[in-house]
TORTORTI-94723 format. One record per residue (C-alpha): residue number from 1; residue in three letters; x, y negated, z negated. Coordinates in Angstrom, 3 decimals. Example, Ala and Ser with C-alpha at 12.3 -4.5 7.8 and 13.67 -1.06 7.14 Angstrom:
2
(rec 1,"Ala",(12.300,4.500,-7.800));
(rec 2,"Ser",(13.670,1.060,-7.140));
//
This chain:
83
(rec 1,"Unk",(0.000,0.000,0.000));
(rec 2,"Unk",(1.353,-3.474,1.266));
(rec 3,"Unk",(2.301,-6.533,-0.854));
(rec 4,"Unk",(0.141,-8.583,0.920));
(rec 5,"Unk",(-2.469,-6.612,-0.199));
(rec 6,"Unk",(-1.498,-6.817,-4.094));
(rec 7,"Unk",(-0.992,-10.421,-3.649));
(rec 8,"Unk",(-4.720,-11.534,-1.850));
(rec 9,"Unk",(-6.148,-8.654,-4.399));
(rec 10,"Unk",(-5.255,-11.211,-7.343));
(rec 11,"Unk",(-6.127,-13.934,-6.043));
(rec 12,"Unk",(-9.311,-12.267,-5.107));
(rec 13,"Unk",(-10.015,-10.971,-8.998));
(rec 14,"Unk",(-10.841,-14.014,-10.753));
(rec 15,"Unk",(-11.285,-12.691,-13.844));
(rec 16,"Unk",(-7.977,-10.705,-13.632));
(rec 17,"Unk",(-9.704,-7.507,-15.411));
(rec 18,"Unk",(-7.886,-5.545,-12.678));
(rec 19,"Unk",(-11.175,-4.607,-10.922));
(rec 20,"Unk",(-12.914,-6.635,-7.735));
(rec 21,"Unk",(-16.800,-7.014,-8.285));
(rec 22,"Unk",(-18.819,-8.214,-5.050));
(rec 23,"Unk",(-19.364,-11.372,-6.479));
(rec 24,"Unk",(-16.131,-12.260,-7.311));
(rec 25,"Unk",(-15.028,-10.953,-3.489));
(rec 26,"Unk",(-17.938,-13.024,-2.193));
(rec 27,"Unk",(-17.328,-16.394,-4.075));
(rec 28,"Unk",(-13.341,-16.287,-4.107));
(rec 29,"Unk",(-13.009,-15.783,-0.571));
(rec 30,"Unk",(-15.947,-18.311,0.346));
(rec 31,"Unk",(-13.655,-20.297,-1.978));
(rec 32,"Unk",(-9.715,-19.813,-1.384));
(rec 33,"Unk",(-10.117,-18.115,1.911));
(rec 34,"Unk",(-9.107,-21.221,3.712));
(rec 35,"Unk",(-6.002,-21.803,1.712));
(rec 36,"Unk",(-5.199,-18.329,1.560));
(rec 37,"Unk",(-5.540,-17.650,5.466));
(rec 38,"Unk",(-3.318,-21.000,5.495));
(rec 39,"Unk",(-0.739,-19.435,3.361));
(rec 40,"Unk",(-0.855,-16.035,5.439));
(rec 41,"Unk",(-2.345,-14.380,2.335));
(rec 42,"Unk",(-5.186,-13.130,4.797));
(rec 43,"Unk",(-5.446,-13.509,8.890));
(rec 44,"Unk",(-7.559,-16.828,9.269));
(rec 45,"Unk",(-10.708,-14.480,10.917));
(rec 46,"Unk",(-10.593,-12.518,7.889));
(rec 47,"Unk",(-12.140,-15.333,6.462));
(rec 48,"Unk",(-16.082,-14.689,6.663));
(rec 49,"Unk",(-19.244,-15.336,5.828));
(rec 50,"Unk",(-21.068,-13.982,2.378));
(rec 51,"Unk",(-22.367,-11.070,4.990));
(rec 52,"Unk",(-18.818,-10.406,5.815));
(rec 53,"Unk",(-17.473,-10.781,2.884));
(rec 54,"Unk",(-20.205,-8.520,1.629));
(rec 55,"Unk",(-19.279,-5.623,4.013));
(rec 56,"Unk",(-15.980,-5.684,3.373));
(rec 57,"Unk",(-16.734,-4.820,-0.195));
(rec 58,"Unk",(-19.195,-1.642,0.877));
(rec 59,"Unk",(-16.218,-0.506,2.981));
(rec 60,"Unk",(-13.718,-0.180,0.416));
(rec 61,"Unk",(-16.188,0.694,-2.491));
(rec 62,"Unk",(-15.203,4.565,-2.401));
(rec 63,"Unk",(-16.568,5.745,-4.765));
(rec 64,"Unk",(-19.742,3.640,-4.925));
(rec 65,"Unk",(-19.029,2.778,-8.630));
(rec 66,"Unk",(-20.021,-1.576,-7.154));
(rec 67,"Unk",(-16.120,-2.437,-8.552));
(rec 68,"Unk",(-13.020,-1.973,-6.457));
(rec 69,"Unk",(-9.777,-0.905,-7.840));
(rec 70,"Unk",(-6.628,-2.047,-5.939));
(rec 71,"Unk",(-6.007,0.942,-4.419));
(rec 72,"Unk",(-9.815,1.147,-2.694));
(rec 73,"Unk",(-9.324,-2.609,-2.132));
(rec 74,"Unk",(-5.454,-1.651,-0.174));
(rec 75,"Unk",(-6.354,1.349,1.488));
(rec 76,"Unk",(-9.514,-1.151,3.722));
(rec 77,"Unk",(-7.043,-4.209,4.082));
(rec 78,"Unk",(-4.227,-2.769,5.145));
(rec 79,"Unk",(-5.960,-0.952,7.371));
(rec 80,"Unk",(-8.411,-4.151,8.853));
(rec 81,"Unk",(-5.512,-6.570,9.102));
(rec 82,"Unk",(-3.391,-4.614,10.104));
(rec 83,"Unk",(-0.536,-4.486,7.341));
//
C-alpha cells in the first residue's frame, strides 16, 4: 500500500480515530479536496461530488461494517488513481 495513500487517508479521517466514516469521506473531501488535489495528495478528478465521494466509500467498504480501515481505504485508491 502506497504513501500517498497513508498520507490523503489522514487527512481524510478528521477525527484521527484511525477509521474513515462516510461522512467524514464526504465532508473532508468536499472540503480539502481542492487543496489536496493542489498538493498532489489526490489527482484533481478525484475530487467529486457527495455522490462520488459517496461511491468511493461503498467501494472500499469490504466488509460492509459503514467504517473503512486504511487498508480497505489503500487497497480502492491505489488501485483508482493509479498508485
Amino acid at each position: 500500500m502506497s504513501e500517498k495513500a497513508r498520507r490523503l487517508f489522514d487527512a481524510l479521517d478528521l477525527d484521527q480515530d484511525g477509521t474513515l466514516t462516510r461522512a467524514e469521506v464526504i465532508g473532508a473531501l468536499r472540503s480539502k479536496g481542492p487543496t489536496l488535489a493542489a498538493q498532489g495528495a489526490i489527482p484533481f478528478w478525484g475530487v467529486g461530488d457527495t455522490e462520488e465521494s459517496s461511491a468511493l466509500f461503498d467501494a472500499a467498504d469490504q466488509n460492509g461494517d459503514r467504517v473503512l480501515s486504511f487498508e480497505e481505504f489503500a487497497a480502492v485508491v491505489d488501485r483508482r488513481f493509479g498508485w
